[in-house]
N, C-alpha and C positions, 0 to 999 in steps of 0.2 A: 504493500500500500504506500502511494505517494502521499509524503507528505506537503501541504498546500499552508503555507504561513498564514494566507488571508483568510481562510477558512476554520484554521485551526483556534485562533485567538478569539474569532467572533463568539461575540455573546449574547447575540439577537434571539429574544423568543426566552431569556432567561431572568428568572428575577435574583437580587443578590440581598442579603440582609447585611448591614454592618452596623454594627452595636458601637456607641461611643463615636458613630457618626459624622457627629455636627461640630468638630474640630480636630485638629493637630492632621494624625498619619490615618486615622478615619475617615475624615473628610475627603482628603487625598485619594485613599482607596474609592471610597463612593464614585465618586467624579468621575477617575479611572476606569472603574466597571461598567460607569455608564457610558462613557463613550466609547465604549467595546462594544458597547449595545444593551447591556443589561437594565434591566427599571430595578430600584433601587429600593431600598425598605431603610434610612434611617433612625434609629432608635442612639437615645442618651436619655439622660438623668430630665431633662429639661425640654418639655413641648415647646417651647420658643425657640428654640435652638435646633430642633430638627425641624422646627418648618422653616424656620429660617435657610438653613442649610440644604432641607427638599427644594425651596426655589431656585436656590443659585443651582442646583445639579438640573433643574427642569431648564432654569433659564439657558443656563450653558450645552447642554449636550441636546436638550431636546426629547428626551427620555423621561418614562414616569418614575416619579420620587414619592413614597408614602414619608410621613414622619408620623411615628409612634413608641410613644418615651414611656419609658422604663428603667427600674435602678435593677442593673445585671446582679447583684450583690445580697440581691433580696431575693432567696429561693422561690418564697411561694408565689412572689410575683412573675414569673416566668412563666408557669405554667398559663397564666392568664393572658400574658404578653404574646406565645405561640401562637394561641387559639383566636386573641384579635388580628393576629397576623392572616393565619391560612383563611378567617371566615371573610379578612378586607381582601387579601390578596391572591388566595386559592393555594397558592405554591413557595416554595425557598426553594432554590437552585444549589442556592451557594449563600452559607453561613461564614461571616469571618469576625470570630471572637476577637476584637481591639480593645472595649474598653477596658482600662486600666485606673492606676493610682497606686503612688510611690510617695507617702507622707514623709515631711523629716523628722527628725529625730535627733537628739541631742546626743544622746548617750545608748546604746543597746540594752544598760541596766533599765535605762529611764521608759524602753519602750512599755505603753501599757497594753493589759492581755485582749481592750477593747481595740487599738489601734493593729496590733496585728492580727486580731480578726477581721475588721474590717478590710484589708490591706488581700486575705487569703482571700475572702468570700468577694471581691470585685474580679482579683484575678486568675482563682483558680475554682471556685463552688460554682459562680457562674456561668465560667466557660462548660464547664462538665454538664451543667444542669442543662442547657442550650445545647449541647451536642446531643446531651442523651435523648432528648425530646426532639430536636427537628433533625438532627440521624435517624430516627427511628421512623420518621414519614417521608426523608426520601431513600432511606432504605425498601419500604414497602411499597414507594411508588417507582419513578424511572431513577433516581441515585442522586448523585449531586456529588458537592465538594465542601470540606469543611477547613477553613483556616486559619489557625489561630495565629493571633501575636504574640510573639513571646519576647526574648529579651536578651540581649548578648549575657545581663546579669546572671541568668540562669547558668552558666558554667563559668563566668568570669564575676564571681559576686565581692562585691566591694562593698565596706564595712559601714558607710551612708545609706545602704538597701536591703539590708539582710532578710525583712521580713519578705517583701520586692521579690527579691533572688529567689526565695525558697517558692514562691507560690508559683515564677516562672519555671521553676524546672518541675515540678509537679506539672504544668502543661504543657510540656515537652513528653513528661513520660504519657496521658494520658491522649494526647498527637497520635503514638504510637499504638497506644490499645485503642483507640475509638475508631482506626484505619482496619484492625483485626477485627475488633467488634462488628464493622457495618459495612466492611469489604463481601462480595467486590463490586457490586454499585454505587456504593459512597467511597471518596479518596478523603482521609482527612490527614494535613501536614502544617508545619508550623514555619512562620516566617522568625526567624530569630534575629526583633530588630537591634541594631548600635545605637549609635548617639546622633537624635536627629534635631535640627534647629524648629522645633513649633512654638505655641505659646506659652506653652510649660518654658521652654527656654529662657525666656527674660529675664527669670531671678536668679539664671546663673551667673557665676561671676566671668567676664569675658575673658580678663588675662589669666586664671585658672585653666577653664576649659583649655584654651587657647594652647597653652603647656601641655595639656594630659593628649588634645588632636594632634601634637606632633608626633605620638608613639605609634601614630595609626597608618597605614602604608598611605591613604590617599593623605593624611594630616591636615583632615577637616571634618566638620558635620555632616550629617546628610541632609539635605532637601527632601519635605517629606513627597514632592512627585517621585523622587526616586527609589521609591520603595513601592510603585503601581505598576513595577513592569514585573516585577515576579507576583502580585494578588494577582494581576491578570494571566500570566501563567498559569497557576494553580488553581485558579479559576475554571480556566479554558480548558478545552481537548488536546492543546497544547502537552498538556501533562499527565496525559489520560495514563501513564506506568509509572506515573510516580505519587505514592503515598507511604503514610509513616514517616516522612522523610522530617528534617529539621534543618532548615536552610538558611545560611546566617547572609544578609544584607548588614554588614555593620563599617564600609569601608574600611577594610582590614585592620581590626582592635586586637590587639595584642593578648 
């Protein structure tokens, strides 16, 4: 079978969900998918923000954009969140677990056992609960693809993220089983992202970072567009042999 580039990336006739949406390397992805062709399911914390962010994706690509907000972090809200999804939308194609949160922290003694719960259940309870539910209905219907965000922290964890770190490599291992679990019609794989300039960025410190980006082979941030050519891969038919996989995008971090 030849493979045809233009055929294989299209994502026309597909809808995509991405959680945590309506800003930073979510937004980016939405965008992406939809000018691939995909109509898009926006979901965040914040109904203003994903409609806000459904218009710029309708106004830009042209493509349908739902916005319907949800806190990923809240289990039982999920279950509810799926069911307004399939009864507005009928379908998810492609799930890609982004929302996050990485709070700071003073000290590691000082973290408290409310902050790193919260911190697991945005990045790793939610992700799980969202595969396990809309894996299991394109499992039973034509398949799809599932992609989580994960985090260079996950194998490179540094002593500012510990709680962070832990809850990304927990979706790294469950990447891996949720690809076993709901193969071979569903692929699910994780994007393991580096260090990207969004609006979380701002309160970094510039000549800091700036030090820590020269360790990295390109020795800068990333742009969060540059992190939409591989969602769209893993997205597409593109990648139709590859799952379980864990693919680092971090401009080569040490």
């Amino acid at each position: 079978m030849t493979f045809d580039p233009t055929s294989a990336f299209d994502l026309s006739g597909r809808v995509a969900m991405v959680t945590g949406g309506s800003r930073g390397l979510g937004k980016a992805i939405a965008l992406g998918l939809a000018r691939s062709g995909a109509d898009v399911i926006i979901s965040s914390r914040k109904q203003e923000a994903c409609e806000q962010a459904a218009s710029e994706v309708e106004r830009e690509t042209g493509r349908k954009a739902y916005p319907i907000s949800a806190h990923v972090g809240r289990w039982d809200r999920l279950d509810e969140l799926v069911d307004d999804v399939y009864q507005r939308v009928g379908k998810v194609d492609v799930l890609v677990n982004n929302a996050g949160m990485s709070p700071l922290y003073e000290s590691v003694e000082g973290i408290t056992e409310e902050l790193f719960d919260k911190v697991i259940a945005v990045n790793l309870k939610g992700p799980f609960r969202l595969s396990a539910l809309v894996g299991s209905k394109m499992a039973d219907g034509a398949g799809g693809s599932i992609i989580n965000i994960s985090s260079a922290a996950a194998t490179r964890p540094r002593p500012s993220v510990l709680p962070y770190a832990a809850a990304k490599a927990g979706l790294n291992a469950i990447t891996t089983g949720f690809a076993h679990t709901f193969g071979p019609s569903v692929r699910c794989n994780a994007i393991m992202a580096g260090t990207f300039h969004t609006d979380v960025s701002a309160s970094w410190d510039p000549a800091e970072f700036a030090a820590r980006a020269q360790r990295f082979a390109l020795q800068r941030g990333g742009r969060p567009d540059e992190i939409v050519g591989m969602a769209v891969y893993l997205a597409s038919d593109a990648s139709s042999y590859t799952t379980g996989a864990v693919l680092a995008v971090d401009g080569g971090q040490p």
